[in-house]
N, CA, C and O of each residue as an XYZ file, in Angstrom:
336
protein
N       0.838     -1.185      0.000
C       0.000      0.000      0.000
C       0.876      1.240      0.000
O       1.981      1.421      0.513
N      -0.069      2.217     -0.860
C       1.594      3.722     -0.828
C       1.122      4.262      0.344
O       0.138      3.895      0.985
N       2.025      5.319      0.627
C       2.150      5.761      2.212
C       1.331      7.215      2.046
O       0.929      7.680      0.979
N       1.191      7.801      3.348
C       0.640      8.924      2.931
C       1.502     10.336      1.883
O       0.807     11.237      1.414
N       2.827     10.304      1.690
C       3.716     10.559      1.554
C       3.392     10.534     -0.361
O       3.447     11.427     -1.207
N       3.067      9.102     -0.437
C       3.454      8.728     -2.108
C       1.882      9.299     -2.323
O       1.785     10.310     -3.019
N       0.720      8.755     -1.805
C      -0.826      9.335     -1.987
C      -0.579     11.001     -2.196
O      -0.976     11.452     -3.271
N       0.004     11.877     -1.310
C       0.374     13.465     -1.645
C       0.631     13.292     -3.093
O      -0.128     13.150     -4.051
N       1.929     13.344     -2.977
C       2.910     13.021     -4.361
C       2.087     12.987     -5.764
O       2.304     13.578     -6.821
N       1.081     12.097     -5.391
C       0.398     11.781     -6.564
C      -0.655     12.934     -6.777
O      -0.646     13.642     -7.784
N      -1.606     13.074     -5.701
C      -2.510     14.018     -5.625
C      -1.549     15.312     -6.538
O      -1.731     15.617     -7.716
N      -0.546     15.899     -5.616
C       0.220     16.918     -6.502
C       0.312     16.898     -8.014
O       0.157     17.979     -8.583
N       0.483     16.091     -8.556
C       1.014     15.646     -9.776
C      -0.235     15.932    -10.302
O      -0.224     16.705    -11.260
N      -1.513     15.434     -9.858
C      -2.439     15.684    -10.541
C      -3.494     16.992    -10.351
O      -4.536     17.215    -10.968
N      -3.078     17.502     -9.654
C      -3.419     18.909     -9.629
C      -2.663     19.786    -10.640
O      -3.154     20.646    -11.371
N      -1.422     19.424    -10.548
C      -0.436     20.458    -11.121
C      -1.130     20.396    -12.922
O      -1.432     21.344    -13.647
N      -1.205     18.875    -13.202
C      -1.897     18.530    -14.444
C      -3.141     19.553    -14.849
O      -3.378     20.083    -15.934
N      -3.803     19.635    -13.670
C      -5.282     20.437    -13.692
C      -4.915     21.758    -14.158
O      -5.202     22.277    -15.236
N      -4.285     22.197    -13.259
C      -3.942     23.526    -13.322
C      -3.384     24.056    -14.851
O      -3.590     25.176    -15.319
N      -2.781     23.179    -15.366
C      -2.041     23.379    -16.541
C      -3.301     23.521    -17.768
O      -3.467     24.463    -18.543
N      -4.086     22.281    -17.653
C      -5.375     22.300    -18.396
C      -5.880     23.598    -18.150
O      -6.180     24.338    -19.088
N      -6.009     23.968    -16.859
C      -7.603     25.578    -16.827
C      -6.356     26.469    -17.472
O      -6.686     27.153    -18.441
N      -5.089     26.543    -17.096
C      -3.911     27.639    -17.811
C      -3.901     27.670    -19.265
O      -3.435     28.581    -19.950
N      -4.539     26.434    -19.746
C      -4.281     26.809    -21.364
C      -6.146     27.187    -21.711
O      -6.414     27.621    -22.832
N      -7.122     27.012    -20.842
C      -8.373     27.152    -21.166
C      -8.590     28.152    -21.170
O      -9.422     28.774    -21.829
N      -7.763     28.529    -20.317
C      -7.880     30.346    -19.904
C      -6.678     31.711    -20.446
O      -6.529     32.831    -19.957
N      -6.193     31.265    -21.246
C      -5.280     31.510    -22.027
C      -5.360     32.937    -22.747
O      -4.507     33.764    -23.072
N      -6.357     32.888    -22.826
C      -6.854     34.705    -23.219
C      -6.421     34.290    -25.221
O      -6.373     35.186    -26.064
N      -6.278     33.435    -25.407
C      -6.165     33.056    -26.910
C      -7.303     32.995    -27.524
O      -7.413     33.552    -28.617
N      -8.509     32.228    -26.883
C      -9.767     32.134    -27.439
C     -10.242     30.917    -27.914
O     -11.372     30.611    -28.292
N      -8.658     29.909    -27.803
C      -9.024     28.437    -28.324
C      -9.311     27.416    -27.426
O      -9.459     26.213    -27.641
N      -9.377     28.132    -26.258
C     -10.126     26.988    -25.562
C      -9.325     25.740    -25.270
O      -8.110     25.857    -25.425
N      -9.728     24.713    -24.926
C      -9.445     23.511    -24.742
C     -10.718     22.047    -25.353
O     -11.912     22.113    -25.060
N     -10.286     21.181    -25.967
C     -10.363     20.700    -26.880
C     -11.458     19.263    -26.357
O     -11.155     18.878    -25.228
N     -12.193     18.765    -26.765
C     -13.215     18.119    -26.296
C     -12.242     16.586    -25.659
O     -12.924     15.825    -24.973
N     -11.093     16.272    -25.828
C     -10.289     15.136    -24.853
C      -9.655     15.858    -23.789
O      -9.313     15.226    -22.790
N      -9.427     17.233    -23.868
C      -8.600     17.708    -22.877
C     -10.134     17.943    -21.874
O     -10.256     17.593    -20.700
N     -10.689     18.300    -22.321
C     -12.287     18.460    -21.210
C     -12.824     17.202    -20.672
O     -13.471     17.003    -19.644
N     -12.454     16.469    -21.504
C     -12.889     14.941    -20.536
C     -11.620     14.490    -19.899
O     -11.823     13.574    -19.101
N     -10.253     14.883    -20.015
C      -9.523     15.017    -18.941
C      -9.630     15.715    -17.896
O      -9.739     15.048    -16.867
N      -9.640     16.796    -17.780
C     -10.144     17.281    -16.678
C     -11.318     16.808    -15.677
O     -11.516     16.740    -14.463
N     -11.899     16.557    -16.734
C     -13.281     15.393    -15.651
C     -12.700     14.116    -14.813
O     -12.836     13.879    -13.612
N     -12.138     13.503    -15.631
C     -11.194     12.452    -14.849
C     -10.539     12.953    -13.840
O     -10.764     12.497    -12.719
N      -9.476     14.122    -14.044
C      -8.797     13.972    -13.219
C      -9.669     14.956    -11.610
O      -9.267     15.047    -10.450
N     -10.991     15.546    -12.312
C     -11.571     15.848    -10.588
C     -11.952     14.578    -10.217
O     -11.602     14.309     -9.067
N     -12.478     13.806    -10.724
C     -12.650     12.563    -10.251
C     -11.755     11.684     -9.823
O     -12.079     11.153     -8.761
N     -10.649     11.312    -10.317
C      -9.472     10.858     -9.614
C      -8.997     11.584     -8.440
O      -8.922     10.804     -7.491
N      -8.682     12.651     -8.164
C      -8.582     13.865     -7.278
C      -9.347     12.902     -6.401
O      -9.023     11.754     -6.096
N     -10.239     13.466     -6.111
C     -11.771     13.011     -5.368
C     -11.491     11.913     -4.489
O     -11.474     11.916     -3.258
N     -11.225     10.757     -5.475
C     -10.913      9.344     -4.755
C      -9.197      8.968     -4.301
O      -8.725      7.908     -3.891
N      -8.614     10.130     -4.532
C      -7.589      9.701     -3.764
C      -7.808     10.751     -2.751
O      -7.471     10.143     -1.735
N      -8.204     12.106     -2.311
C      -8.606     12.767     -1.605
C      -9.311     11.535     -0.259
O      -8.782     11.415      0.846
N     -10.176     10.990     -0.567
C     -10.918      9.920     -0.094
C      -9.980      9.327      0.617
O      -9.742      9.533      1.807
N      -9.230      8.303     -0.375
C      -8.200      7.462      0.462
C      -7.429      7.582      1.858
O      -7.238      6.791      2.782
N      -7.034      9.030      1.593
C      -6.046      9.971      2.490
C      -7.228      9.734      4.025
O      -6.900      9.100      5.028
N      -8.586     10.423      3.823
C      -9.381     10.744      4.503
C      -9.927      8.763      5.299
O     -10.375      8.516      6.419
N      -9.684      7.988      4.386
C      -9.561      6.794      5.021
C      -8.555      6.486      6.100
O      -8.731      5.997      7.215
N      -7.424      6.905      5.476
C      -6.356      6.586      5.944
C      -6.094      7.210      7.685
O      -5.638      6.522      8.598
N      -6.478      8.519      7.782
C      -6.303      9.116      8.739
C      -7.467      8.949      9.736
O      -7.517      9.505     10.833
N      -8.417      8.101      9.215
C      -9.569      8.036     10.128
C      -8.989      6.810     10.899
O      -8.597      6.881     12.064
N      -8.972      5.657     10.122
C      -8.664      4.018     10.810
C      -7.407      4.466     11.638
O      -7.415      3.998     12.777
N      -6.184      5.367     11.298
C      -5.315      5.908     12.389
C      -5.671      6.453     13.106
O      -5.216      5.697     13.964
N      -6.168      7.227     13.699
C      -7.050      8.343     14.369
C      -7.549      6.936     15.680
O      -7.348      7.061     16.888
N      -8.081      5.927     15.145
C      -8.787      5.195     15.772
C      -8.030      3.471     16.270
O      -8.542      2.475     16.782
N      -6.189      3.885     15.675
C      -5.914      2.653     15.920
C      -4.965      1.957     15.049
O      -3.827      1.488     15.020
N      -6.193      2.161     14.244
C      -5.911      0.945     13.042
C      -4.947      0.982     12.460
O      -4.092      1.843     12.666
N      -4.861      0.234     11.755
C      -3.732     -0.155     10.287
C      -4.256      0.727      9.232
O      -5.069      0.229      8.454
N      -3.943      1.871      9.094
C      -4.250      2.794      7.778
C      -4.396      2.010      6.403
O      -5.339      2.221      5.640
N      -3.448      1.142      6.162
C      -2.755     -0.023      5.027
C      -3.826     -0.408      4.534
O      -3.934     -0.352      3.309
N      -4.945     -0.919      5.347
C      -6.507     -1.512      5.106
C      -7.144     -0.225      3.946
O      -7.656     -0.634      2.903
N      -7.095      0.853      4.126
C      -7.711      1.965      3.145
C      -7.308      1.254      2.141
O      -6.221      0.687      2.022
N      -8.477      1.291      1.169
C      -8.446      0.676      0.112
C      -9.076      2.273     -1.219
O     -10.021      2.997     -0.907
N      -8.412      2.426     -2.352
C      -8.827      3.708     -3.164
C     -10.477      2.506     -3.532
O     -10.780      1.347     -3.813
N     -11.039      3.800     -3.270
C     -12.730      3.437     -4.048
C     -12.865      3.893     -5.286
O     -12.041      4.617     -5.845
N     -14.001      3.456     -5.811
C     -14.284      3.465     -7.230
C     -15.088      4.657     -7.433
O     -15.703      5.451     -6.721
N     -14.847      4.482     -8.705
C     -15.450      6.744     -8.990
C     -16.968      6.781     -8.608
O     -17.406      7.840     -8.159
N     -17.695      5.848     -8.731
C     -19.034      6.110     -8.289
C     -19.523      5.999     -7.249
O     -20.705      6.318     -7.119
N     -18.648      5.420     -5.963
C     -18.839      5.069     -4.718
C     -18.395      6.855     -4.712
O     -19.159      7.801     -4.907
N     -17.071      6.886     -4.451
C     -16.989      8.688     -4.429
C     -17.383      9.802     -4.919
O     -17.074     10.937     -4.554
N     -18.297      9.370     -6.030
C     -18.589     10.872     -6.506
C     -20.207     10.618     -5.933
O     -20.962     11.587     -6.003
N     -20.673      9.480     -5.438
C     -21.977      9.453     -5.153
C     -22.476     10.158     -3.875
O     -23.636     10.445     -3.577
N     -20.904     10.452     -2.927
C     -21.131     10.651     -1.785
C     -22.446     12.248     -1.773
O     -23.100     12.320     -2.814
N     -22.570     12.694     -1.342
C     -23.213     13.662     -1.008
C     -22.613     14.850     -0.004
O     -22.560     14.645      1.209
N     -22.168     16.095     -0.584
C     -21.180     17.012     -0.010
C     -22.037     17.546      1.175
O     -21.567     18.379      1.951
């Protein structure tokens, strides 16, 4: 299982990705971003999301004890179903 350490790491990586996407959407060029780069971005709030999740697993079963290791990443519809 990755540590909380490598779960960051990754999260970062995929933000930084995000960010780069809205930087060229917003570009003041006028061309926008392109109907695969927009369903990237969907992915990656959704990936976001469920490793966001994980983390929030992770620190709960510690919080309480446990073996963090047990957090298991959930599937995009278990996490995006949650209700904010």
């Amino acid at each position: 299982m990755a540590s909380d350490d490598q779960i960051h790491g990754h999260i970062e990586r995929l933000v930084a990705e995000e960010h780069a996407l809205w930087e060229r959407r917003d570009d003041g060029s006028g061309s926008g971003l392109d109907q695969a780069e927009h369903g990237r971005l969907e992915e990656l709030k959704v990936e976001l999301d469920r490793y966001w999740d994980l983390l929030r697993q992770r620190k709960a079963l510690e919080e309480f004890g446990m073996d963090p290791d047990v957090a298991r990443l959930r599937d995009a519809e278990t996490v995006e179903g949650y209700e904010g």
